[in-house]
C-alpha positions as CSV (number, residue, x, y, z in Angstrom):
1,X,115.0,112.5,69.1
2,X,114.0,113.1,72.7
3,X,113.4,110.6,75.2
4,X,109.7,111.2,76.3
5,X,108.5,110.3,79.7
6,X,105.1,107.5,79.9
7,X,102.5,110.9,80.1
8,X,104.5,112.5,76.3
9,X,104.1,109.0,75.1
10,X,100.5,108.8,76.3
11,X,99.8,111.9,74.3
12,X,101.3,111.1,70.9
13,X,99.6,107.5,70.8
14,X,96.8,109.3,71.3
15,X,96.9,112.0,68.9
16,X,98.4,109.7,66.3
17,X,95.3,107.0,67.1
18,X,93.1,108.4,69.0
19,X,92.0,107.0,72.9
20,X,89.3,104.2,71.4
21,X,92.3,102.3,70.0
22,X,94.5,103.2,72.4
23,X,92.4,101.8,74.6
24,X,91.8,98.4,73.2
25,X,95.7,98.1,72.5
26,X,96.3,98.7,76.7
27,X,93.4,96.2,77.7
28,X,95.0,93.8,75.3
29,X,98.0,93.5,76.6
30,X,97.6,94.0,80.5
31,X,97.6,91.4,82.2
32,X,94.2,90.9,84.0
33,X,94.7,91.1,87.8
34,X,96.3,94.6,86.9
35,X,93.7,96.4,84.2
36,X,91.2,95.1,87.1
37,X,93.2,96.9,89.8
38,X,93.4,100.4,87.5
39,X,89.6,99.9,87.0
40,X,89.2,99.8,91.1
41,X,91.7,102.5,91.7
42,X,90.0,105.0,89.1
43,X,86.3,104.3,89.2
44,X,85.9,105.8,93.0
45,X,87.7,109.0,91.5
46,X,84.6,109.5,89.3
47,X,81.6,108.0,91.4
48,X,81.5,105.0,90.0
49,X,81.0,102.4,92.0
50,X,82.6,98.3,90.5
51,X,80.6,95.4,91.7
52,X,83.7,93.7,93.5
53,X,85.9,96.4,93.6
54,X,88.3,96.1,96.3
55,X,88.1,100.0,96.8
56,X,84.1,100.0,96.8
57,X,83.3,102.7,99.5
């Protein structure tokens, strides 16, 4: 078997259970300073402003 890079991996986890779980699986085991620090890095990407976002515009 190939070794798959993070984004492959991504995809199968997803496909094999779909992004709700996948996503309760990630926030359950990053630690919280750093799912906090994806939250502020992504949400300006979409318009959304965070209360306390470090990134707030």
């Amino acid at each position: 078997m190939a070794t798959l890079d993070v984004t492959e991996k991504v995809n199968v986890l997803v496909d094999a259970i779909g992004w709700e779980v996948f996503c309760e699986e990630l926030m359950a085991r990053m630690d919280e300073d750093a799912l906090d620090a994806v939250c502020d890095r992504i949400a300006p990407r979409y318009g959304v402003e965070l209360a306390g976002s470090r990134y707030a515009a």
